[in-house]
N, C-alpha and C positions, 0 to 999 in steps of 0.2 A: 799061225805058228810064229810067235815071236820072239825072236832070237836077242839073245843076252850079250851084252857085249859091251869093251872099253878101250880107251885107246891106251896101249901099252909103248914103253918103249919099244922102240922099232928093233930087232934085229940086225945084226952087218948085212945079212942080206933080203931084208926086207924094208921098203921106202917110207917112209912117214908118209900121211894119207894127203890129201891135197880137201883142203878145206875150201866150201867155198858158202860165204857167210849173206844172209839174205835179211832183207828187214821190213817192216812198214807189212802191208797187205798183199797179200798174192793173189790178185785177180786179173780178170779178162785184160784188165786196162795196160798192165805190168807185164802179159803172156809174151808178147811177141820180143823185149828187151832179156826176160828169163831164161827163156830159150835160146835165144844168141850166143848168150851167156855161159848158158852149161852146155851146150853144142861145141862151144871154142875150147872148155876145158875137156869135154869127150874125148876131141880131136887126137888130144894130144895124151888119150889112152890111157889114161891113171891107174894104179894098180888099185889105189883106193881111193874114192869121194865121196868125203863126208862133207854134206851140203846142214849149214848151221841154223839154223830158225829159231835163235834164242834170240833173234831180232823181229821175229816173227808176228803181228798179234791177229792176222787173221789170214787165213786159207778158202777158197772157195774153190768149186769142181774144175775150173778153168787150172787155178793152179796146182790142185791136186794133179791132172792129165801132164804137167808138166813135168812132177815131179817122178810119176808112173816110166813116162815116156824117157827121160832120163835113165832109170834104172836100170830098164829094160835094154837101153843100148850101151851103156856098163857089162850088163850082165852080158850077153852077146860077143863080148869079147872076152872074157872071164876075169873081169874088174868086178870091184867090192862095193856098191852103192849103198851109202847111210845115212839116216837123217841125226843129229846132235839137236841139244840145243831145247826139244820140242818142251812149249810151255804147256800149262794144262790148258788154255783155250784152243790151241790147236794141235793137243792130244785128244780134247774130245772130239773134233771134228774126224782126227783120225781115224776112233775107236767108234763113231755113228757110221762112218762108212764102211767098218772094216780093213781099212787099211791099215791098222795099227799089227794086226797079222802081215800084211804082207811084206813092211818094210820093216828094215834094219834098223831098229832106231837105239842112239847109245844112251847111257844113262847121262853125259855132259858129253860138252864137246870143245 
């Protein structure tokens, strides 16, 4: 189920989403810096994080578990988890694993 969605102007009482823009490859090598990363912006409980990967040009299962696990502790608290950005190289990766159902993904970001 892949949900449609864009970033609109925000509301008076709603936050602009908190971006947080990634680049290069997202593997094993990158996991434990990734995760620090989006753990420190977690922390601080964003209404919404839209994570960019229009710097993106390769994903592998290491980073895909990162981006899961991210979501997953977003959603947990009832924050909004989104991917932007996604090119077609790692749209397809998305869409081979199925994840392209599971996550938020915007049309830009």
């Amino acid at each position: 189920m892949q949900q449609k969605g864009s970033l609109s102007t925000p509301r008076p009482d709603q936050q602009a989403p908190d971006v947080f823009p990634l680049k290069g490859e997202l593997d094993l090598h990158v996991l434990p810096e990734i995760t620090a990363s989006l753990d420190a912006i977690i922390d601080k409980r964003p209404e919404h994080l839209v994570v960019d990967l229009s710097g993106v040009t390769y994903i592998d299962s290491a980073g895909l578990a990162a981006l899961i696990q991210a979501m997953q502790k977003v959603q947990d608290y009832g924050g909004q988890f989104s991917l932007g950005g996604v090119k077609a190289t790692v749209r397809s990766i998305l869409k081979m694993s199925r994840l392209e159902e599971v996550f938020h993904i915007l049309p830009r970001c």
